[in-house]
C-alpha positions in Angstrom: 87.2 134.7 110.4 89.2 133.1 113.1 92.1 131.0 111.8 92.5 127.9 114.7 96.4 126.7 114.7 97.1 124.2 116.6 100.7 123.4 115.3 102.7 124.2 118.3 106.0 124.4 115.9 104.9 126.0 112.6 107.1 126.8 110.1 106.5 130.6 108.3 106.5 128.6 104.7 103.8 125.9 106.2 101.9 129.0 108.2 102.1 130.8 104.7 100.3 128.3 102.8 97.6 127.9 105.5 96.8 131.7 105.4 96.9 131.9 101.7 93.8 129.3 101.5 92.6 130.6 104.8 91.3 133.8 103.2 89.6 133.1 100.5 86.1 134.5 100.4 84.5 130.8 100.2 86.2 129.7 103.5 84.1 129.7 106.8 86.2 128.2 109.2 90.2 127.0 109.1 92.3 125.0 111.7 95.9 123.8 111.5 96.3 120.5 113.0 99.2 120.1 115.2 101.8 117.7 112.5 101.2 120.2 110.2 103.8 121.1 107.8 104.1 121.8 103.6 102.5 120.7 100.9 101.4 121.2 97.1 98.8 124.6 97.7 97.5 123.5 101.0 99.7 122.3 103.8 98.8 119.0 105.2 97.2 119.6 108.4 94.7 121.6 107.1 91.3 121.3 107.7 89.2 124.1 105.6 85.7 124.9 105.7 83.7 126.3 102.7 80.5 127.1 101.1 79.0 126.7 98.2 82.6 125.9 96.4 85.2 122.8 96.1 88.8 123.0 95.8 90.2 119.6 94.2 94.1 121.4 95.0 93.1 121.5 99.0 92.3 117.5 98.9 95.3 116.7 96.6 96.7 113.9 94.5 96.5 111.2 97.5 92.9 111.2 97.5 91.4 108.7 99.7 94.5 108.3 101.8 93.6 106.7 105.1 94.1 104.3 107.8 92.4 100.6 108.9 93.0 98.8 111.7 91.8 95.4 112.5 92.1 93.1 116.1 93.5 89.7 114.6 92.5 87.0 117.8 93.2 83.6 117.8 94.8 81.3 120.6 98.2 82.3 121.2 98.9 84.3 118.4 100.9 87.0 119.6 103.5 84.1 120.0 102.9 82.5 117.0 103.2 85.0 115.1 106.6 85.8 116.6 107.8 82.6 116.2 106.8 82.8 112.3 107.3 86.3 111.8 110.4 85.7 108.6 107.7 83.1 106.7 104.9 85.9 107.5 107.1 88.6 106.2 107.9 86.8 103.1 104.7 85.8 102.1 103.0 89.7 102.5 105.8 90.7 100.4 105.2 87.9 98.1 101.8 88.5 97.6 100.4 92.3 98.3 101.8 94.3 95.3 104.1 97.3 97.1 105.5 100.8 95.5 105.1 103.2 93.0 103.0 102.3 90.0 102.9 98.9 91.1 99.2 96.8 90.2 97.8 93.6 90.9 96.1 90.8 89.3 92.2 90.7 88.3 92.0 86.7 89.3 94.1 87.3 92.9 91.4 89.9 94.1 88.4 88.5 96.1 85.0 88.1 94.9 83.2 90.3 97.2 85.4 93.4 96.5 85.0 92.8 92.9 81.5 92.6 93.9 81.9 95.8 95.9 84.0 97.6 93.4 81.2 97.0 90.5 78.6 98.5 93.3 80.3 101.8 93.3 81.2 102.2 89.3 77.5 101.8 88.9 76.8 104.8 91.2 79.4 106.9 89.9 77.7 105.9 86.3 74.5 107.0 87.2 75.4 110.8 88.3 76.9 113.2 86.4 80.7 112.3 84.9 82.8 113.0 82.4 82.5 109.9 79.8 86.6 109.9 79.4 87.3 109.6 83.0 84.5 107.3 83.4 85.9 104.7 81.1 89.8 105.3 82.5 88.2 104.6 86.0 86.3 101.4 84.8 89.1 99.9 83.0 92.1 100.8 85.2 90.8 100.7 88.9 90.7 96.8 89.2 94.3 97.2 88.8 94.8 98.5 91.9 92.6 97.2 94.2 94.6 95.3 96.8 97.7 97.4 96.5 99.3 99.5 98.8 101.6 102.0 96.8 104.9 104.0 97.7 105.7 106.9 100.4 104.3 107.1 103.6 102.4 104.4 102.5 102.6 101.6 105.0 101.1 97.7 106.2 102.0 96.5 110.0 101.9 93.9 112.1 101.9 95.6 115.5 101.3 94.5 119.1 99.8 95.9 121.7 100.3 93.9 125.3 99.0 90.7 123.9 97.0 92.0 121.2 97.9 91.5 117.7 96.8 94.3 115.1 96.6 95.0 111.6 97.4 98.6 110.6 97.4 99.7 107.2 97.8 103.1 105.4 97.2 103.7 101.8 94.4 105.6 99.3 93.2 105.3 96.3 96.8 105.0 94.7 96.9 106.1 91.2 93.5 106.3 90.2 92.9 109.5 92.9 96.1 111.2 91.5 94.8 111.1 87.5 91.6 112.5 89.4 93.1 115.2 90.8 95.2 115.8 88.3 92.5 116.3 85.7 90.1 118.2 87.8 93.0 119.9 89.1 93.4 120.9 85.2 89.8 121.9 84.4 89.5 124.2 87.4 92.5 126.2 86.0 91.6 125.9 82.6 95.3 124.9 81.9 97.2 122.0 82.0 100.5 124.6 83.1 100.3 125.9 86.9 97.2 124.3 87.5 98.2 122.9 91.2 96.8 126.3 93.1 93.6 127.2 94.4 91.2 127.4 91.4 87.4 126.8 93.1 84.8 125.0 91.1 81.6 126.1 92.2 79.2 122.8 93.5 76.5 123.2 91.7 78.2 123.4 88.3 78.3 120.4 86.1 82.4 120.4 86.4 81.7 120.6 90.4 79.3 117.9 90.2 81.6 115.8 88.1 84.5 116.6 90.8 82.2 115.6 93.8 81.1 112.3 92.0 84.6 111.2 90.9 85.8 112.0 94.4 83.2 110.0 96.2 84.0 106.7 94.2 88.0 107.7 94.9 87.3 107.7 98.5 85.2 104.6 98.5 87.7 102.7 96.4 90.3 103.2 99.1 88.0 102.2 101.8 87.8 99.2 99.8 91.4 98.6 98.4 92.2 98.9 102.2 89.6 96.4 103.0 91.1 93.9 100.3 94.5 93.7 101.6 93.1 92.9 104.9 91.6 89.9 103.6 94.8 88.9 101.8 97.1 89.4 104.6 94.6 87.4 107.7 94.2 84.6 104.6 97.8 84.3 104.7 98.3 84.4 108.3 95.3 81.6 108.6 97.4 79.8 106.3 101.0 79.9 107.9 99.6 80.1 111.5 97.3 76.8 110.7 94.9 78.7 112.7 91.3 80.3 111.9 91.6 84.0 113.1 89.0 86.2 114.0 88.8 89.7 113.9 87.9 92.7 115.7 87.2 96.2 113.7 88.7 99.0 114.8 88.1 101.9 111.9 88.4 102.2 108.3 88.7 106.3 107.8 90.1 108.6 105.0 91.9 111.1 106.0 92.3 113.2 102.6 88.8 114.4 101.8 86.0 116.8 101.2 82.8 115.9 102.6 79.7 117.4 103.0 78.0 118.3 106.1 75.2 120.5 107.0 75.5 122.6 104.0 79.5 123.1 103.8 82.0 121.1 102.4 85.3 120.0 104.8 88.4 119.5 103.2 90.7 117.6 105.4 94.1 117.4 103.8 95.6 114.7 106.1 93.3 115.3 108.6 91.7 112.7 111.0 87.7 113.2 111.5 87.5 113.2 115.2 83.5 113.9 116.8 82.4 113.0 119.9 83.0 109.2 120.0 84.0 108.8 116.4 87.2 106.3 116.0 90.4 107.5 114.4 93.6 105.9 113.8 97.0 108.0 114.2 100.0 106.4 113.2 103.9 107.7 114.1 106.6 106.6 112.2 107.9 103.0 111.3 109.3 102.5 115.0 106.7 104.0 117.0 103.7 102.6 115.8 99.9 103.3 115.7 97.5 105.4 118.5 93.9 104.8 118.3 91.9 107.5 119.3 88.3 108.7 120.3 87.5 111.9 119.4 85.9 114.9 121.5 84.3 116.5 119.3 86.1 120.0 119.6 85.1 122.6 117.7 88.3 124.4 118.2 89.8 121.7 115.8 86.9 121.5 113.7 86.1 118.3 114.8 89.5 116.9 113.5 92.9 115.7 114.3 96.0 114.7 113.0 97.0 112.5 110.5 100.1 111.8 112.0 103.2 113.0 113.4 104.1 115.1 110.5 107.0 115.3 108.4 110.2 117.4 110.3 112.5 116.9 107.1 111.8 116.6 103.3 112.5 113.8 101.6 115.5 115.1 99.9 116.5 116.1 103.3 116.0 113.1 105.4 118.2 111.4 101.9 121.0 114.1 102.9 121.3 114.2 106.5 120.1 110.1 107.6 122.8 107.3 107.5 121.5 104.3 106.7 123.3 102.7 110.0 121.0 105.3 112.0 118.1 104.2 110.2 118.8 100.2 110.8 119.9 101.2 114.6 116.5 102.9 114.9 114.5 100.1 114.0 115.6 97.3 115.9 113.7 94.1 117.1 111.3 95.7 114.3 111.4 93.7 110.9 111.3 95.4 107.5 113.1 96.4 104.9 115.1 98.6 105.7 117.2 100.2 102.6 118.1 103.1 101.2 115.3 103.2 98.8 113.2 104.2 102.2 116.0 106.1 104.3 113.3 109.0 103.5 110.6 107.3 105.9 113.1 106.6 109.0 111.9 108.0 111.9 114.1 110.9 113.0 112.6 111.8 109.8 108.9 112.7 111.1 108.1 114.5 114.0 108.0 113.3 117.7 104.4 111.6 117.7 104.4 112.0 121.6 104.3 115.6 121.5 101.7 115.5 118.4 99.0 114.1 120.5 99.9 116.2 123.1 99.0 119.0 121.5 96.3 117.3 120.5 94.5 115.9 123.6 92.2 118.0 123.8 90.6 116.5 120.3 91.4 113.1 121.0 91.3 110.7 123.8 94.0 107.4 123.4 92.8 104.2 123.7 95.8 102.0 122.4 99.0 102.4 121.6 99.9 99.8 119.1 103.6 98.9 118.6 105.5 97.2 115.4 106.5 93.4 114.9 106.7 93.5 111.2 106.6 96.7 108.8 106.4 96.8 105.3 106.9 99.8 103.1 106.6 99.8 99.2 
């Protein structure tokens, strides 16, 4: 089987981890995408093709994570919202519930994504499921709808020219990591060293409870981003005094297994990129957002990246970034910018620029979205 890496500087731990999942009997087809670099059993960055088997390690705990991006158009709002942007700042903050664990009230979420949100229990209740899981998902996932977690986890305001755009990044926040987690568990057979590559076989009732839970994770982050989109343009209508209208860009998970003509595709921070299909890329906190058409290249699978990739560890970006670097990094951009987030600076990710080039051949760019306001739980 030919192994596709596209990582123009892979590291031998991150290359090791690829290989390891690469060769597995199950596995058709494997690319590296080029921000790849480590992660728990499968690096992100991989995209890996198999048959007849699912591998709930290679999608990971973030399941669902992804990216939306909206158009916001109104008369002059690039200028308003630059001459608001501390009241807009402090409202978003105010109201969209940010960091780890973090939930949100049943009676502040909209009626149509409760609406939506009962649509998709009812599908998961009518396939195969583990009763347990069921009833965790039924009674905790309202929770959570309308929140947008910790990490890499991010909402922005961002221009581009005199556009103003939406950009948000989050999954399916703790619900997909108690998924995982248990399926992660049953595959293994253990609840001790259970995040490796144990297999479950599709068409096994554990495989079929696996496939089913992970659908209704992916389509609650589709929706949980969807419902902080609604919350942010209501309170930019408000402030503004201004009815804005919107223009959709994408809604796309990039941590997934999906099924197409008879194999399953796990992207592990991975951006689904076919001829013409859509994709948002973001950078880091100062250099914004690329959207992207893809190619449809089978040389990457039909993918991309995620982003620019991580080039320090958490522990090391704590270690080695000064929290006057950081601030110096960021400005005219406004966000929080404290220690408790020194670990998402940018000299902390890789240089996005050189990401999509490796990468343009996969993508095409159509906009290059920068900052105004960035919010990180």
């Amino acid at each position: 089987m030919k192994i596709l890496n596209h990582c123009p500087d892979i590291d031998k731990e991150t290359l090791q981890q690829f290989e390891d999942c690469a060769k597995q009997k199950f596995v058709t087809q494997a690319a590296l995408m080029p921000d790849a670099h480590k992660g728990y059993v499968a690096p992100i960055g991989a995209v890996l093709v198999t048959k007849d088997f699912i591998v709930p390690s290679w999608v990971g705990f973030d399941i669902g994570c992804g990216m939306i991006a909206i158009q916001l158009k109104s008369k002059d709002i690039l200028k308003k919202v630059q001459a608001n942007k501390e009241k807009i700042y402090s409202q978003i903050l105010k109201k969209i519930p940010m960091g780890l664990g973090e939930k949100n009230k049943l009676e502040k979420v909209s009626e149509k994504t409760k609406k939506h949100f009962k649509e998709i229990l009812n599908n998961l209740e009518k396939k195969e499921h583990d009763k347990k899981i069921f009833n965790y998902l039924k009674s905790s996932s309202p929770y959570y709808l309308g929140t947008l977690g910790a990490g890499n986890h991010f909402i922005e305001i961002s221009q581009s020219k005199k556009q103003v755009w939406l950009v948000i990044h989050s999954g399916s926040r703790k619900i997909g990591h108690e998924i995982a987690k248990q399926y992660m568990m049953k595959a293994s057979n253990s609840n001790k060293n259970y995040e490796q590559t144990f297999p479950l076989k599709v068409n096994s009732n554990l495989g079929k409870e696996y496939l089913n839970a992970l659908d209704f994770c992916l389509e609650f982050a589709l929706l949980n981003r969807m419902e902080m989109s609604y919350q942010i343009i209501n309170i930019l209508e408000q402030i503004l005094k201004t009815k804005i209208k919107t223009n959709f860009w994408a809604n796309k998970n990039h941590n997934h297994a999906v099924f197409e003509k008879g194999f399953y595709i796990h992207r592990k921070g991975a951006t689904p990129s076919k001829k013409g299909e859509k994709g948002i890329i973001p950078g880091n906190m100062r250099d914004g957002t690329y959207l992207v058409k893809g190619k449809g290249n089978k040389e990457f699978l039909n993918s991309s990246s995620h982003g620019a990739g991580r080039l320090m560890s958490r522990s090391q970006a704590r270690q080695k970034i000064s929290i006057k670097d950081f601030q110096d990094s960021m400005k005219g951009i406004k966000s929080n910018l404290s220690s408790k987030i020194i670990d998402e600076a940018p000299m902390a990710y890789k240089n996005i620029d050189k990401v999509m080039q490796a990468q343009k051949k996969s993508v095409k760019i159509i906009k290059h979205l920068k900052p105004i306001l960035n919010f990180k739980g």
